[in-house]
C-alpha positions as CSV (number, residue, x, y, z in Angstrom):
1,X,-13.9,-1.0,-2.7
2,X,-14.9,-4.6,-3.8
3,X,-16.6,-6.5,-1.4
4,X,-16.1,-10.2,-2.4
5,X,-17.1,-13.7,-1.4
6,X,-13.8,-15.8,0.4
7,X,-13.1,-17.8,-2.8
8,X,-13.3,-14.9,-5.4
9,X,-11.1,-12.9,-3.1
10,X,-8.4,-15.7,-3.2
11,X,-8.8,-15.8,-6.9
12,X,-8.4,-11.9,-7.4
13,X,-5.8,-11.7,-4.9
14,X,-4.1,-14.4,-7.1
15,X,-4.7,-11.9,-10.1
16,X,-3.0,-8.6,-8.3
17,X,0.1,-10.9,-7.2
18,X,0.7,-11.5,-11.1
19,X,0.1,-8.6,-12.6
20,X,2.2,-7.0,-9.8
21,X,5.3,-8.7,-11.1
22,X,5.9,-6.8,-14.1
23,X,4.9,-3.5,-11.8
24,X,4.2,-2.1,-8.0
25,X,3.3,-4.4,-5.0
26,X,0.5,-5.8,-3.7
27,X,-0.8,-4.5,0.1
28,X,-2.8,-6.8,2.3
29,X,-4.4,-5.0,5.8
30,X,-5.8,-7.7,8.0
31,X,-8.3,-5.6,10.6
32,X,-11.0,-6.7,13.4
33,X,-14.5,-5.9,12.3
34,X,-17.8,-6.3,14.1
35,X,-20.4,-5.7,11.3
36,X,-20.5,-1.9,12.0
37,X,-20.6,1.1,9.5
38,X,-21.1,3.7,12.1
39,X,-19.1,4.6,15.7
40,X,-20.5,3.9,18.7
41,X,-22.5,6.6,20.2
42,X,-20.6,7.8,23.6
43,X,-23.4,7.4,25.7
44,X,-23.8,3.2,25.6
45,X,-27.4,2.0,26.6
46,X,-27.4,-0.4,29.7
47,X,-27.9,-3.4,27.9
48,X,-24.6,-4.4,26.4
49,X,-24.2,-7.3,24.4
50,X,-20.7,-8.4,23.2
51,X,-20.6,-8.4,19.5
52,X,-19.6,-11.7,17.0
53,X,-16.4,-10.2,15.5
54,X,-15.4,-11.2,12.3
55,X,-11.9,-10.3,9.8
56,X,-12.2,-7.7,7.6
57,X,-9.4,-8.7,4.5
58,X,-8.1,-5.8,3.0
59,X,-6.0,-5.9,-0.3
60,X,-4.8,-3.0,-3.0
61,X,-2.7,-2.5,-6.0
62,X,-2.5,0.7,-7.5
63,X,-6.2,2.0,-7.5
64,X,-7.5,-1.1,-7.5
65,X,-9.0,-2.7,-4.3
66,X,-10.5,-5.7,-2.9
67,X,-11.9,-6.9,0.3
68,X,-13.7,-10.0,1.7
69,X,-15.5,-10.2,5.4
70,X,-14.7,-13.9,7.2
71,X,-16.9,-15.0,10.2
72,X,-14.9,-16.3,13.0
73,X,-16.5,-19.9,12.2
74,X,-14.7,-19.9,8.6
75,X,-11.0,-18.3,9.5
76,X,-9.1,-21.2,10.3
77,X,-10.1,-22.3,6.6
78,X,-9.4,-19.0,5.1
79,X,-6.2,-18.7,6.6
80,X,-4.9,-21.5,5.4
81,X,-5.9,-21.3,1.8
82,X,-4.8,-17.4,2.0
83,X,-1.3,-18.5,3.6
84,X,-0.8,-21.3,0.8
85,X,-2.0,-18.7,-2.1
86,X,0.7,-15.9,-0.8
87,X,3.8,-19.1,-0.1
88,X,3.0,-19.6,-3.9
89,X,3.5,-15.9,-5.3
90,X,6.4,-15.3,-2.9
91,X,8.9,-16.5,-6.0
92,X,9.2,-13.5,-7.3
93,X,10.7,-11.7,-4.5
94,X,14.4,-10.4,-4.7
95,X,16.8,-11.6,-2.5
96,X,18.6,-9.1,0.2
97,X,22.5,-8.4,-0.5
98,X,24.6,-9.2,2.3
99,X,27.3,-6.7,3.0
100,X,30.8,-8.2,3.2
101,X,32.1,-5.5,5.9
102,X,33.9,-6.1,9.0
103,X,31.9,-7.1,11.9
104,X,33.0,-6.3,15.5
105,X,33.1,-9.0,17.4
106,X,31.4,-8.0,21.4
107,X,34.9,-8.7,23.2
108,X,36.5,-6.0,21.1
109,X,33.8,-3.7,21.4
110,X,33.6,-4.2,25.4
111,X,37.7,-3.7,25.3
């Protein structure tokens, strides 16, 4: 996996919504991280200090995969050029068919 900087993430993210038009779907994992790349031992020493937790931003398509690490400082940016970069790949989603059955209404269905 790709570890990338915020911008090139957006960029390449930008890259895996196009090319997944024409084939398979892009997957984007959002997860807590706190700068660790091994478990916590059970036994805790007895000076605990509370971590800085950061976002871990996961996304795939196919075998390819990205990710980029955002500080808690730099999210409220990040989130809002990562929510305007998926609004403007969003047109090439199909639209749901509605079913034209019979509905019950809840006054027949209590009768």
């Amino acid at each position: 996996m790709v570890v990338l900087e915020n911008s090139a993430f957006l960029t390449a993210l930008t890259l895996m919504y196009q090319k997944a038009r024409l084939q398979g779907s892009v997957r984007v994992t959002l997860k807590r991280y706190d700068g660790r790349k091994k478990p916590i031992p059970r036994v805790e020493p007895s000076n605990k200090e509370e971590p800085e937790y950061s976002c871990i931003f996961r996304a795939t398509l196919g075998s390819k995969k990205i990710s980029t690490i955002v500080t808690a400082d730099l999210l409220s940016e990040f989130q809002t050029n990562f929510s305007s970069t998926i609004r403007s790949n969003m047109d090439g989603l199909k639209k749901q068919k509605k079913s034209k059955g019979k509905r019950k209404s809840k006054a027949m269905a209590t009768q």
